[in-house]
N, C-alpha and C positions, 0 to 999 in steps of 0.2 A: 726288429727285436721281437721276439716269441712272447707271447702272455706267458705268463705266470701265474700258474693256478696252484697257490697254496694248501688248498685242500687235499688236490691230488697228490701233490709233495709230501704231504705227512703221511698219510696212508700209503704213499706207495714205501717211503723209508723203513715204517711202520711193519708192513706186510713181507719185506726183506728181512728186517733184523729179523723176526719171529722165524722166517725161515732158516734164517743162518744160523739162530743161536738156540731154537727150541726154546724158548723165553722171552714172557714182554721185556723191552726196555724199561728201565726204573726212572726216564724223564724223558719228555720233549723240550729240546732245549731252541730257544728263538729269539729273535730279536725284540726290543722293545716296540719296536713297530711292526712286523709280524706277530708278535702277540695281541695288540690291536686291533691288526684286521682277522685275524681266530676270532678272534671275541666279536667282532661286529656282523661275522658272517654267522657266525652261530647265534648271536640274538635275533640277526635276522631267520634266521632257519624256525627260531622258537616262535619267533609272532604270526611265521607264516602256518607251519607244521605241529605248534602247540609242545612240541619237544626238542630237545639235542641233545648230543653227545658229550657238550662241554658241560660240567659242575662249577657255579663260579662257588658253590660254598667252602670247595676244596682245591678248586684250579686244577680237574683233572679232566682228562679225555678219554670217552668211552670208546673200544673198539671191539665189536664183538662182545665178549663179555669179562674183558679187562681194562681195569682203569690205569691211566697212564699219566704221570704226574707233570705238569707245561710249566716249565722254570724259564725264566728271564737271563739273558746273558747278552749284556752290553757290550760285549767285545764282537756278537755275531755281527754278520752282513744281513741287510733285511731277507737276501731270496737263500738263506743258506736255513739247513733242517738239520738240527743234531738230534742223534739219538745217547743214551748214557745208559 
C-alpha cells in the first residue's frame, strides 16, 4: 500500500478546485481522524517552525492568502479530502 501523505492531499485538492472554479472552496471537509492528524501535523510544524497555516482559533486553513474553513464530517473515510 502507498503512504498517504495528507498534506499533499489537501493542497493538491485545494490547488484543483481554485483552478477549476476561479474560487477558494468555502470548506475542507474530513474525517474525524484526518482532522486529528491536520492538527497534529500542524502543531508539530508550529513547535518546530514557530508558525502554520492552521488557526485553531477559527478552525481555518491558510493557503496562499486564503482562509479555508476544516469542518468535520463523520460519514467521511479517513484518506477521503472534500472540498464544498
Amino acid at each position: 500500500m502507498e503512504d498517504f501523505d495528507l498534506i499533499s492531499q489537501v493542497h493538491e485538492r485545494i490547488f484543483s478546485y481554485l483552478n477549476s472554479h476561479d474560487h477558494p472552496p468555502a470548506a475542507l471537509l474530513l474525517s474525524p481522524a484526518a482532522f486529528h492528524w491536520l492538527r497534529e501535523i500542524y502543531v508539530e510544524e508550529y513547535r518546530i517552525l514557530g508558525s502554520s497555516p492552521l488557526s485553531e482559533k477559527d478552525w481555518t486553513l491558510r493557503v496562499n492568502e486564503t482562509r479555508i474553513a476544516i469542518r468535520i464530517d463523520e460519514m467521511l473515510d479517513d484518506y477521503d479530502v472534500r472540498l464544498i
